[in-house]
N, C-alpha and C positions, 0 to 999 in steps of 0.2 A: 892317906889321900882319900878324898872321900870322891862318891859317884859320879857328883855335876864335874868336876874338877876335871875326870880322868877321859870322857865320853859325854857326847849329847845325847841323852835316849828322854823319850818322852815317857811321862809314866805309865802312859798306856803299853808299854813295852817294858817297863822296867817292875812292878806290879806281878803281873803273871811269871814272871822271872825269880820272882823274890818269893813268891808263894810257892812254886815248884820244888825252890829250896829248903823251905819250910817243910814242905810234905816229904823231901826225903833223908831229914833230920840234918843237914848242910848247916843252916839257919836255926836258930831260934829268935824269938822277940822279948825286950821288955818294952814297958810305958814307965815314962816320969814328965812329972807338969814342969812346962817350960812358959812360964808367961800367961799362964794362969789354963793353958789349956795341956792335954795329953799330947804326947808324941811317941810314936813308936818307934824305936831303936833293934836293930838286926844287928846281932854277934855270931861269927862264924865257929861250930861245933868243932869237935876233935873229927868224927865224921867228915866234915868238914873240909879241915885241914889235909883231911888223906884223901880226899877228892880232887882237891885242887895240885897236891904233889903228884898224882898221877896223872892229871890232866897237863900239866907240866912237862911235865918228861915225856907223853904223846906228843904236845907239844912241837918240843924240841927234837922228838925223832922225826916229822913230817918236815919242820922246818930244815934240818940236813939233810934231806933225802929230796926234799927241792933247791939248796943249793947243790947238789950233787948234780941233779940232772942240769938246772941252768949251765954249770963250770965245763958238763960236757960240750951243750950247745955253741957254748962262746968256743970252744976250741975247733968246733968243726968249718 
């Protein structure tokens, strides 16, 4: 899926984001000519990939740890 697809972020948000990931090896970039001009492409690292499974799984404990509390709320 790609970015515009998934979220509307403006590049001025989405830029420093992508650069962040750059800097802590998440990302890297290549370029190839599309149309006669450069384009730069982000592929996510193995670093990466274990970034985002751990952020996952925070995640997902945050996420039942407030259905938790709502399911009490609704019972009271």
């Amino acid at each position: 899926m790609r970015m515009r697809e998934a979220v509307q972020l403006s590049e001025s948000t989405l830029y420093p984001v992508l650069r962040r990931l750059l800097q802590t090896g998440c990302l890297e970039t290549f370029d190839e000519q599309h149309q006669g001009r450069n384009r730069r492409f982000y592929r996510i690292t193995e670093t990466g990939r274990k970034t985002l499974s751990f952020y996952r799984e925070e995640w997902l404990s945050f996420r039942n740890l407030v259905n938790s509390i709502m399911k009490t709320e609704e019972a009271r």
